[in-house]
MARSE-340582 format. One record per atom (N, C-alpha, C): atom name; chain; residue number from 1; x, y, z. Coordinates in Angstrom, 1 decimal. Each point is the difference from the previous one (the first is absolute). Layout:
BEGIN
+--------+------+------+--------+--------+--------+
| tidren | fido | guvo |     px |     py |     pz |
+--------+------+------+--------+--------+--------+
|     CA |    A |  NUM |      X |      Y |      Z |
...
+--------+------+------+--------+--------+--------+
//
This chain:
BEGIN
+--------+------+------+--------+--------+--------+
| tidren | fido | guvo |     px |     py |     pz |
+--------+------+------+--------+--------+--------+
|      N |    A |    1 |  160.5 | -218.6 | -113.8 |
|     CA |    A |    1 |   -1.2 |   -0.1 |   -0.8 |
|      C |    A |    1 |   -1.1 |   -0.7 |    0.8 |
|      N |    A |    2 |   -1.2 |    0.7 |   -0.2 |
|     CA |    A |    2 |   -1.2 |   -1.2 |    1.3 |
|      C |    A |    2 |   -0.5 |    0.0 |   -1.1 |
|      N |    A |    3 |   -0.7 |   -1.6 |    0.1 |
|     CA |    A |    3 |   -0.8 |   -0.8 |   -0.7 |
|      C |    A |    3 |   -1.3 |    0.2 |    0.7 |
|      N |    A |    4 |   -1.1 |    0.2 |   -1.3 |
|     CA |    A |    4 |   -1.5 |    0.5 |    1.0 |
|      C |    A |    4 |   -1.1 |   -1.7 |   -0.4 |
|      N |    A |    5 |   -0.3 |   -0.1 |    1.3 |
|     CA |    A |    5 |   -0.9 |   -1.1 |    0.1 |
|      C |    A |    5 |   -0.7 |    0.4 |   -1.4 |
|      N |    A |    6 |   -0.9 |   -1.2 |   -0.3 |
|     CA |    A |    6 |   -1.1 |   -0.1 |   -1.1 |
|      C |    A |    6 |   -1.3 |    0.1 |    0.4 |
|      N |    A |    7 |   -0.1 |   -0.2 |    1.3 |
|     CA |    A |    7 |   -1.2 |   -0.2 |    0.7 |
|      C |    A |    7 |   -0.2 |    1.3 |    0.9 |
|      N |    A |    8 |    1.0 |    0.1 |    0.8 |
|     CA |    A |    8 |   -0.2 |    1.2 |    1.1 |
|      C |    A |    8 |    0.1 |    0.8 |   -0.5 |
|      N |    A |    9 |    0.9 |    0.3 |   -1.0 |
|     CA |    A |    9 |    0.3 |    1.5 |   -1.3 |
|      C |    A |    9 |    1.5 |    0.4 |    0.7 |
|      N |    A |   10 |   -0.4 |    1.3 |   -0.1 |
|     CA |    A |   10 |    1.6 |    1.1 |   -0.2 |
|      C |    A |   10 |    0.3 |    0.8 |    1.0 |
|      N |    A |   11 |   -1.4 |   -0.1 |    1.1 |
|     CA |    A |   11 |    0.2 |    0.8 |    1.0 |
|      C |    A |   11 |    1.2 |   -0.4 |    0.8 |
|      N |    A |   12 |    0.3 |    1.4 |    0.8 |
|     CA |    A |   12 |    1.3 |   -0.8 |    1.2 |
|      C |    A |   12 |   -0.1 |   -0.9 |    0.7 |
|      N |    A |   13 |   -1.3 |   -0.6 |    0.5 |
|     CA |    A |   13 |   -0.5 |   -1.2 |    0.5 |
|      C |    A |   13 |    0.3 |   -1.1 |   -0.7 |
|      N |    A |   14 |   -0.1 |   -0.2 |   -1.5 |
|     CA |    A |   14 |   -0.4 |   -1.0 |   -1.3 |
|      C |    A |   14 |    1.7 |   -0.2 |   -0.6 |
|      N |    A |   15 |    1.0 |    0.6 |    0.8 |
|     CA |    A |   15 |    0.8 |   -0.5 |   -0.9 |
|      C |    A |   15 |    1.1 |   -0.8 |    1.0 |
|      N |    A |   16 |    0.2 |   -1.3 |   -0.7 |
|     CA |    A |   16 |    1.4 |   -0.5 |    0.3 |
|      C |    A |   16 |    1.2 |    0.6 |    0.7 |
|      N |    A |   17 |    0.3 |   -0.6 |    0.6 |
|     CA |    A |   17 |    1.2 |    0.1 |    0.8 |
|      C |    A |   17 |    1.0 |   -0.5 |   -0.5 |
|      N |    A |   18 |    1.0 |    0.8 |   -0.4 |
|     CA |    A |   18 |    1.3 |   -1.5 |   -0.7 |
|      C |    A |   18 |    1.5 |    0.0 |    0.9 |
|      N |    A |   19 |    0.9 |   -0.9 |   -1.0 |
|     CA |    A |   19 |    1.1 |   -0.3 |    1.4 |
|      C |    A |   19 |    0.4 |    0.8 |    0.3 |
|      N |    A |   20 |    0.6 |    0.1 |    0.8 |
|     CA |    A |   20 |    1.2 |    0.7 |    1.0 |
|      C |    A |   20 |   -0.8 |    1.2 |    0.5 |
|      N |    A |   21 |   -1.1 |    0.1 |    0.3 |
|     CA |    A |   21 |   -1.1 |    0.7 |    0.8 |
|      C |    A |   21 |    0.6 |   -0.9 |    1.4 |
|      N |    A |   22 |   -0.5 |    0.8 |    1.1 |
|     CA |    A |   22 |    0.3 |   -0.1 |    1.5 |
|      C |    A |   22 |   -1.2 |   -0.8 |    0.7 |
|      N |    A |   23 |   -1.1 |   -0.7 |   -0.9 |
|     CA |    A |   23 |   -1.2 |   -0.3 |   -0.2 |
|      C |    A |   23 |    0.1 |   -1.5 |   -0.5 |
|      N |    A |   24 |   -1.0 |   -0.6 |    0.8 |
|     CA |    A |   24 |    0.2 |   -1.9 |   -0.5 |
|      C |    A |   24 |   -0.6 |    0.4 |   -1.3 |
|      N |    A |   25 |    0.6 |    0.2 |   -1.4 |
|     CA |    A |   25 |   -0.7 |    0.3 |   -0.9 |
|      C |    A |   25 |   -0.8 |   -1.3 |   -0.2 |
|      N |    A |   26 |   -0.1 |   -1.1 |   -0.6 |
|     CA |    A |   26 |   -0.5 |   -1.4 |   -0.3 |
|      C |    A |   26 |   -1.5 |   -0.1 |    0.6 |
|      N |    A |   27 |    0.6 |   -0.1 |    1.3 |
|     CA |    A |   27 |   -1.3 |   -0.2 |    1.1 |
|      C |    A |   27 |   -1.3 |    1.2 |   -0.9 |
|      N |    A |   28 |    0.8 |    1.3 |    0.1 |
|     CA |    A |   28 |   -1.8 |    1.2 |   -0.4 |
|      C |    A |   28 |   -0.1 |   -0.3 |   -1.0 |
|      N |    A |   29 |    0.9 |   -0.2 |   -0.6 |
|     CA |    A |   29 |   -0.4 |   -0.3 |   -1.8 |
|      C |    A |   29 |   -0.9 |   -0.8 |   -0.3 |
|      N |    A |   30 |    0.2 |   -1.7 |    0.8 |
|     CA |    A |   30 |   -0.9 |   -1.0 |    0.3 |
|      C |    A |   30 |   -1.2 |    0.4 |    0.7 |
|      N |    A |   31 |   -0.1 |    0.9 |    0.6 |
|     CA |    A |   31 |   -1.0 |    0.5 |    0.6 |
|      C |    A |   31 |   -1.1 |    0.8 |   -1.0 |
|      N |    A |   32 |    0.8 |    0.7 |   -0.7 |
|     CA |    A |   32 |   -0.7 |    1.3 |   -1.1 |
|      C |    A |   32 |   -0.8 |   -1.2 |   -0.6 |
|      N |    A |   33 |    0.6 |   -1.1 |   -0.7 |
|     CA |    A |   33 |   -0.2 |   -0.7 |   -0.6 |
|      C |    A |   33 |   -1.5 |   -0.6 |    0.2 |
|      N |    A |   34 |    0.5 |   -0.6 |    0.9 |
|     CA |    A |   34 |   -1.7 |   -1.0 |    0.8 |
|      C |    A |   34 |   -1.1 |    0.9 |    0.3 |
|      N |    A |   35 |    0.4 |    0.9 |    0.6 |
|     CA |    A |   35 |   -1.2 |    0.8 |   -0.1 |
|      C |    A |   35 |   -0.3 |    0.8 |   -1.2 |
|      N |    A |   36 |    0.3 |    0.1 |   -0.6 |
|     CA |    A |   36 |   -0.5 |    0.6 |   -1.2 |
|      C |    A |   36 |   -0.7 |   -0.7 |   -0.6 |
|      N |    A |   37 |   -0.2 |   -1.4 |    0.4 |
|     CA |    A |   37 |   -1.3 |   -0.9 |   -0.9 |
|      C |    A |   37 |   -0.8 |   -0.2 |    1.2 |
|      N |    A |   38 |   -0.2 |    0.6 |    1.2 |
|     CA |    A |   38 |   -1.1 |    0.0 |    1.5 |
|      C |    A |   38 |   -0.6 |    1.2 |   -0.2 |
|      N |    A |   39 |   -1.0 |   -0.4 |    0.6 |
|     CA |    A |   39 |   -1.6 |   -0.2 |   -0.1 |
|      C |    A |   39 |    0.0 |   -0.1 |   -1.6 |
|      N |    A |   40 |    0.4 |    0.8 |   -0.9 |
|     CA |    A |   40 |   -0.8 |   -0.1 |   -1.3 |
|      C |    A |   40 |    0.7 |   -0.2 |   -0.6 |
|      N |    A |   41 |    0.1 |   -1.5 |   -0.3 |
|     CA |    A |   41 |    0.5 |   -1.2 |   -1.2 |
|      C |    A |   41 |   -0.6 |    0.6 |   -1.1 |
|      N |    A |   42 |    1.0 |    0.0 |   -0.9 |
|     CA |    A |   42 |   -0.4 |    0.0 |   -1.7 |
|      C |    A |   42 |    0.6 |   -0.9 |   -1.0 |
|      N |    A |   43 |   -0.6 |   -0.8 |    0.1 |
|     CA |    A |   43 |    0.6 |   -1.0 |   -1.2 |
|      C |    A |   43 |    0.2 |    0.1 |   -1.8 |
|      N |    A |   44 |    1.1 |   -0.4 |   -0.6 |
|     CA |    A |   44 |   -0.4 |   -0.1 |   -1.6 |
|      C |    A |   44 |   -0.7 |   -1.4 |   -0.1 |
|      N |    A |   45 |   -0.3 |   -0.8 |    1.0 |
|     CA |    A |   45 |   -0.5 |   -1.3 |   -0.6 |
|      C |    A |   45 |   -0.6 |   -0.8 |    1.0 |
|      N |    A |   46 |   -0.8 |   -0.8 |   -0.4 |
|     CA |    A |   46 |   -0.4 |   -0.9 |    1.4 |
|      C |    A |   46 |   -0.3 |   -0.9 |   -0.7 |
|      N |    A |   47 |    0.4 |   -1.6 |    0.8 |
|     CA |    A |   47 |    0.4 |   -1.2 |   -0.2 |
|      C |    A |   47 |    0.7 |   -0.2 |   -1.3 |
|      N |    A |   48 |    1.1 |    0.9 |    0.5 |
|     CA |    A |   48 |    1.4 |   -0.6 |   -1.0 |
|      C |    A |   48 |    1.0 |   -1.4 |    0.2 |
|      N |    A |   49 |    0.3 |   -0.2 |   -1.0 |
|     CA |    A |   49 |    1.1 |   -0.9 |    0.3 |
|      C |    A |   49 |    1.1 |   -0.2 |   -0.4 |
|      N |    A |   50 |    0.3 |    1.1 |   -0.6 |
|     CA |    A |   50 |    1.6 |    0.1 |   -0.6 |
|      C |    A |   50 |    0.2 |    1.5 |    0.3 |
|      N |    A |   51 |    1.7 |    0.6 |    0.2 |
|     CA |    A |   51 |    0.1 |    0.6 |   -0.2 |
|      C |    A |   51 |    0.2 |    0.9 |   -0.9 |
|      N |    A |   52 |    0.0 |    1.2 |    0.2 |
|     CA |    A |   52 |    0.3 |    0.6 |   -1.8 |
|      C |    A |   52 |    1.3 |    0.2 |    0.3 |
|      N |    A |   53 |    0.1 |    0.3 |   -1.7 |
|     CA |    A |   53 |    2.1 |   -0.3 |   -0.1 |
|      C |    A |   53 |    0.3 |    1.5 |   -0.1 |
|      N |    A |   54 |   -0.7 |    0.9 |    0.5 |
|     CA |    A |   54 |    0.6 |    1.4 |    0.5 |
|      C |    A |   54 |   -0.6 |    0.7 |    0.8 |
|      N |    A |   55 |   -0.1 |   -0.3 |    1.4 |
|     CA |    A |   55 |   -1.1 |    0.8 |    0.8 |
|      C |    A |   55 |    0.8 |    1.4 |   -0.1 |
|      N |    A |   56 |   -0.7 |    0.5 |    0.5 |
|     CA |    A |   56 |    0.5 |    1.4 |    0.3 |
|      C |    A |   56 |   -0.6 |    0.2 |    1.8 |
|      N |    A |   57 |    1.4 |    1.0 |    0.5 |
|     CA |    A |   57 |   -0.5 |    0.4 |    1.5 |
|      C |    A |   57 |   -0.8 |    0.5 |    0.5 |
|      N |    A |   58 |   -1.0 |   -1.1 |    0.7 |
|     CA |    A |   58 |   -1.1 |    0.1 |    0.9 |
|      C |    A |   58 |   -1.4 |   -1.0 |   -0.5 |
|      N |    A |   59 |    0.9 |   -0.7 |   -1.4 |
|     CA |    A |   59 |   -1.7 |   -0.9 |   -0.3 |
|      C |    A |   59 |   -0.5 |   -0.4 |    0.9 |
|      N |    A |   60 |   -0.9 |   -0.8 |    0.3 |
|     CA |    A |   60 |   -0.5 |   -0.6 |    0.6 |
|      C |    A |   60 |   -1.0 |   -1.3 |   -0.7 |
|      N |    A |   61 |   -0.1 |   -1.3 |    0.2 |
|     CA |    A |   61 |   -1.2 |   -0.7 |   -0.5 |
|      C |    A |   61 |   -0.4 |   -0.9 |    1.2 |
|      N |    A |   62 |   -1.4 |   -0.5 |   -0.2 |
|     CA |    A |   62 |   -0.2 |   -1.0 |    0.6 |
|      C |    A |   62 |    0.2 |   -1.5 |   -0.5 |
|      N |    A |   63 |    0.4 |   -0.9 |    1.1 |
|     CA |    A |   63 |    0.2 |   -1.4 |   -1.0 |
|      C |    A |   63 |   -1.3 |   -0.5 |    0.1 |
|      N |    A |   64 |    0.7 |   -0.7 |   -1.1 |
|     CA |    A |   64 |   -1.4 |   -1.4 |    0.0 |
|      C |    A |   64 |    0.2 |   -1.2 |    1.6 |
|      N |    A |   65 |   -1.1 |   -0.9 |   -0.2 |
|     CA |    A |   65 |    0.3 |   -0.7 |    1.2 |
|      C |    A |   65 |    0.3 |   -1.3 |   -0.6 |
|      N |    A |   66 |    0.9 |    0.0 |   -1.0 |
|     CA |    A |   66 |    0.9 |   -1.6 |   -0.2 |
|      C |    A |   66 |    0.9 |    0.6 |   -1.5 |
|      N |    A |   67 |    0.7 |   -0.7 |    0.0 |
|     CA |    A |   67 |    0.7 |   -0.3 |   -1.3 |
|      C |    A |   67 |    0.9 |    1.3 |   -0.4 |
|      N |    A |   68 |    1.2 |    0.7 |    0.6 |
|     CA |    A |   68 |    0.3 |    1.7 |    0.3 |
|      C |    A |   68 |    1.0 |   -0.8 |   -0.5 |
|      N |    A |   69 |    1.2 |    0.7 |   -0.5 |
|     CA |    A |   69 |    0.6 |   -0.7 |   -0.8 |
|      C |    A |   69 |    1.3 |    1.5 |    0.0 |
|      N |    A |   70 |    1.3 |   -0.5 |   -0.5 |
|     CA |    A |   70 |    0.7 |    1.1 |    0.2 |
|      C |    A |   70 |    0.8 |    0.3 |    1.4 |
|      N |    A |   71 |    0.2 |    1.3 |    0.4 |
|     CA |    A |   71 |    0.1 |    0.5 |    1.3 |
|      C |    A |   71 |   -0.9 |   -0.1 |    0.5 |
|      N |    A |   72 |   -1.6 |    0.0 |   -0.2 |
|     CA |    A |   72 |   -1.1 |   -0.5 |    0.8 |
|      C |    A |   72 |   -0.1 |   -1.8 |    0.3 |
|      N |    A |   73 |    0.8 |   -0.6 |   -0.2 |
|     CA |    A |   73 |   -0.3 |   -1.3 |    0.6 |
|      C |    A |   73 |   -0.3 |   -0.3 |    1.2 |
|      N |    A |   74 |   -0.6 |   -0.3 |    0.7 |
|     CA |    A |   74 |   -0.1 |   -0.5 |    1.3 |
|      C |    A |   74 |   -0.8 |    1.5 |    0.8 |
|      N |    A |   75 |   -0.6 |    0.9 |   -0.9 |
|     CA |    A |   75 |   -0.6 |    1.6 |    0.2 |
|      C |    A |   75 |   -0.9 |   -0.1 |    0.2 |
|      N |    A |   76 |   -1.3 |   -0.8 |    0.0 |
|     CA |    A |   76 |   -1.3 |   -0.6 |   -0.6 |
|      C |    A |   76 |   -0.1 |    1.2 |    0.8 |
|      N |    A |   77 |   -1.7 |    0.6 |   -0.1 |
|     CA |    A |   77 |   -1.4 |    0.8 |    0.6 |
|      C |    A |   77 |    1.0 |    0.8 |    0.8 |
|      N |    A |   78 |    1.3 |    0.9 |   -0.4 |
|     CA |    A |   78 |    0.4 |    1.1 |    0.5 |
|      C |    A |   78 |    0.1 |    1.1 |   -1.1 |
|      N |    A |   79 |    0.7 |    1.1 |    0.9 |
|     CA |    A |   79 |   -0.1 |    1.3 |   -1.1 |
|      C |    A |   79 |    1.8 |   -0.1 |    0.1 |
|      N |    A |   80 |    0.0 |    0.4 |   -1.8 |
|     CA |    A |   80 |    1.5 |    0.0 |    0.1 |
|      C |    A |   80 |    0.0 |    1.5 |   -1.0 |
|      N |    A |   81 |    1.0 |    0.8 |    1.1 |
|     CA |    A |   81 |    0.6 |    0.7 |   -0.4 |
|      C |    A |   81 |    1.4 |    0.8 |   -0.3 |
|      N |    A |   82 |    0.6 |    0.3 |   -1.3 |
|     CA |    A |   82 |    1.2 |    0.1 |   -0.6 |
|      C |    A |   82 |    0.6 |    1.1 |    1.0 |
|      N |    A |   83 |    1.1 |   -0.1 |    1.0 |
|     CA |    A |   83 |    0.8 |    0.9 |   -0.1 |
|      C |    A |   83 |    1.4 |   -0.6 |    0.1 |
|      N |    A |   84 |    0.9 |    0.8 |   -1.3 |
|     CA |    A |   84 |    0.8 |   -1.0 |    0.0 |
|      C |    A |   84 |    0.3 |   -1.3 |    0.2 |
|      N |    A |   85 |   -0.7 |   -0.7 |   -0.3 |
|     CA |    A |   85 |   -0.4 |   -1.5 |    0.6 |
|      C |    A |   85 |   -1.7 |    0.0 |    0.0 |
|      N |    A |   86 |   -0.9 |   -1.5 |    0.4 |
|     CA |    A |   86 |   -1.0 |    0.2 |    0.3 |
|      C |    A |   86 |    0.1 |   -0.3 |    1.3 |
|      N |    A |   87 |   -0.9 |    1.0 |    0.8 |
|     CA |    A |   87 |   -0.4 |   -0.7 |    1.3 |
|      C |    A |   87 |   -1.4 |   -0.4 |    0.0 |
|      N |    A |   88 |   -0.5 |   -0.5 |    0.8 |
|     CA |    A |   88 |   -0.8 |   -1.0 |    0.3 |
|      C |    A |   88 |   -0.9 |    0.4 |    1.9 |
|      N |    A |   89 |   -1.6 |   -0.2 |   -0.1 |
|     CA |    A |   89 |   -1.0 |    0.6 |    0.5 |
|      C |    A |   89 |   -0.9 |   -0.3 |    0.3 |
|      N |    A |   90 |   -0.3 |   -1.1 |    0.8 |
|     CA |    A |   90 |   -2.1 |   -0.7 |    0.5 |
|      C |    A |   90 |   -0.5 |    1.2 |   -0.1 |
|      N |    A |   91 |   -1.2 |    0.1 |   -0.7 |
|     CA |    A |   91 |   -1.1 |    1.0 |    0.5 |
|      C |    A |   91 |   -1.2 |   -0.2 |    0.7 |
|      N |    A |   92 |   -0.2 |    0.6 |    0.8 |
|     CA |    A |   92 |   -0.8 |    0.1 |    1.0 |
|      C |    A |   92 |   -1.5 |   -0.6 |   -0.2 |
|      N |    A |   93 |   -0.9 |   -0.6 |    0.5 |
|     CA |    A |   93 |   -1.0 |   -0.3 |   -0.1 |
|      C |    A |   93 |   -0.7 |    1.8 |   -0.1 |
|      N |    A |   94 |   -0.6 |    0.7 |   -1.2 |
|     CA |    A |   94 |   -1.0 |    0.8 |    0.9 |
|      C |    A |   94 |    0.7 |    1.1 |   -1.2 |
|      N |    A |   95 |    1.3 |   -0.2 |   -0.5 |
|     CA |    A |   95 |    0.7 |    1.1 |   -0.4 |
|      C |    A |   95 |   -0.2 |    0.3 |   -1.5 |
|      N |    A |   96 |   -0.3 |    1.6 |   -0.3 |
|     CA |    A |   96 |   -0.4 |    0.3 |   -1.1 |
|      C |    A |   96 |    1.3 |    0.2 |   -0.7 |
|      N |    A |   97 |   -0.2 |   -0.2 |   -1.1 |
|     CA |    A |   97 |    1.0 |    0.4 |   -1.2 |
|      C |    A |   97 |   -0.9 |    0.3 |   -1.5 |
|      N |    A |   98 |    1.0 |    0.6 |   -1.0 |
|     CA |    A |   98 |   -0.6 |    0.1 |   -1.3 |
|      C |    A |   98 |    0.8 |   -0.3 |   -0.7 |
|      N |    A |   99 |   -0.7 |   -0.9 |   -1.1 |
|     CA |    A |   99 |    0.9 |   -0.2 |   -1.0 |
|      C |    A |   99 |   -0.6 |    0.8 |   -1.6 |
|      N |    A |  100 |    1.6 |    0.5 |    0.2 |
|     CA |    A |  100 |   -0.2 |    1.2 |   -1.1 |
|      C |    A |  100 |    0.0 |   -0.3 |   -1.6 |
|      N |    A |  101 |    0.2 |   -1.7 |    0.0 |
|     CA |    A |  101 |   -0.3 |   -0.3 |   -1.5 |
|      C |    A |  101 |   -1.2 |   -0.4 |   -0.2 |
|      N |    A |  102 |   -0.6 |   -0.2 |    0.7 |
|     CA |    A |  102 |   -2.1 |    0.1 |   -0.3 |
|      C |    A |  102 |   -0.4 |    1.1 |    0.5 |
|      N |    A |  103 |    1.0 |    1.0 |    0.8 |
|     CA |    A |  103 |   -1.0 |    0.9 |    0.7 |
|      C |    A |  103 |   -1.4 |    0.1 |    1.2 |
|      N |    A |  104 |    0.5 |   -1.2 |    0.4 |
|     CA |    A |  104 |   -1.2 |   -0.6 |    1.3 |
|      C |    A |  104 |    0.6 |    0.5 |    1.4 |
|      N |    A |  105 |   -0.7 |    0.0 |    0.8 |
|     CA |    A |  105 |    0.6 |   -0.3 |    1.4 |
|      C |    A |  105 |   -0.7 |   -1.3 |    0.6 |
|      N |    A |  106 |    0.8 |   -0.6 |    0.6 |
|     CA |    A |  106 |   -0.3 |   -1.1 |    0.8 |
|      C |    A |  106 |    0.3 |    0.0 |    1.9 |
|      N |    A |  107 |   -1.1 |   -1.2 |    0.5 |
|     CA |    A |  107 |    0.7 |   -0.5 |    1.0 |
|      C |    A |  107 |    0.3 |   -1.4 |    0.1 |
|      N |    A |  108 |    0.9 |   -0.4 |    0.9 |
|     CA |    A |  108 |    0.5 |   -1.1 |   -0.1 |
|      C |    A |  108 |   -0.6 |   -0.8 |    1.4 |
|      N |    A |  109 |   -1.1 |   -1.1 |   -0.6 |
|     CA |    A |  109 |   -0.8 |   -0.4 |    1.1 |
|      C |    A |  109 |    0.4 |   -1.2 |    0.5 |
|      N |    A |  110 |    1.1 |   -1.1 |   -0.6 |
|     CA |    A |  110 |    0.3 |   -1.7 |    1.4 |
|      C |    A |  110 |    1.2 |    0.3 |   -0.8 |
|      N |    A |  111 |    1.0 |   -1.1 |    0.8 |
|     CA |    A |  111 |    1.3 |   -0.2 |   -0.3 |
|      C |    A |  111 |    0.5 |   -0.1 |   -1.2 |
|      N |    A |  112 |   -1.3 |   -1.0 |   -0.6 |
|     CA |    A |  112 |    0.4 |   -0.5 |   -1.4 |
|      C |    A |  112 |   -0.1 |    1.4 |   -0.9 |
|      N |    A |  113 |    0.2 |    0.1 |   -1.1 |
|     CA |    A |  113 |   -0.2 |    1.6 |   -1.2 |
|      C |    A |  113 |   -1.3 |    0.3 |   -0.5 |
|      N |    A |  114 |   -0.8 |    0.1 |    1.4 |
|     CA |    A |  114 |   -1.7 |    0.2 |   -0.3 |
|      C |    A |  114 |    0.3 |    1.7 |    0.0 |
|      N |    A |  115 |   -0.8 |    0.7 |   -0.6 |
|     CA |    A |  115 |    0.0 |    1.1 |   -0.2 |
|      C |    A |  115 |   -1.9 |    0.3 |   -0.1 |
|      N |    A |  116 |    0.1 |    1.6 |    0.1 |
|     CA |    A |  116 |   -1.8 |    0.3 |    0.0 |
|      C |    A |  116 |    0.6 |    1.4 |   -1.3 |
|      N |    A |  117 |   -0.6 |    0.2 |   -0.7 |
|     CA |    A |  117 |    0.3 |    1.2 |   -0.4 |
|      C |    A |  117 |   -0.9 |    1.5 |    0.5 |
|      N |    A |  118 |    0.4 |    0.3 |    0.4 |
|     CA |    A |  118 |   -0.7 |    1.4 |    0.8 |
|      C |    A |  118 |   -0.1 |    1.2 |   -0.6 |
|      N |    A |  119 |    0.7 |    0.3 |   -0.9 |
|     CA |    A |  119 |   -0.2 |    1.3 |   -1.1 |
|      C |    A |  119 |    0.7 |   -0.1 |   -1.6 |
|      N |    A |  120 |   -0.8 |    0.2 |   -0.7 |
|     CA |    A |  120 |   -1.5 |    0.6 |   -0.6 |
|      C |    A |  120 |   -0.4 |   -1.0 |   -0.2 |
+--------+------+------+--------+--------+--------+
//
């Protein structure tokens, strides 16, 4: 049975590799993974600070820059996103994302969680 990325989709490129494949499966999987949130970050949230108690595979949020609480503790002004776990992400000075619960796009202009909104 192959499991199809959320992000990459269903094509033969987009899907998972599972065990006993002749293939470091973990490694591409972790790979499918991270890039599927490069170049175009989409977030459900920006400056969060709790987790939600049921992500589903491929959320993504932005944290806030103090007070993260949960599995985000010690997360501050990163992107965390759910696979199987959260992982955890600096974003780049410069790098656009949208967040799909206002419907904006942003960029993200100094280290601290300055943002510009850029569309609409």
């Amino acid at each position: 049975m192959t499991k199809t990325h959320p992000i990459v989709g269903g094509t033969e490129s987009g899907n998972y590799h599972e065990e006993g494949q002749d293939l470091a499966f973990v490694t591409i999987n972790e790979h499918y993974d991270r890039v599927s949130h490069s170049p175009t970050l989409v977030v459900k949230g920006i400056n969060q600070t709790t987790p939600p108690g049921s992500p589903s595979l491929g959320d993504a949020y932005l944290l806030a820059s103090s007070s993260c609480t949960g599995d985000w503790t010690g997360q501050e002004k990163k992107v965390a996103v759910w696979y199987d776990g959260w992982w955890f992400r600096t974003m780049a000075i410069g790098e656009v994302f949208t967040d799909i619960s206002a419907g904006y796009v942003y960029v993200k202009q100094t280290d601290v969680p300055a943002y510009s909104q850029i569309y609409p």
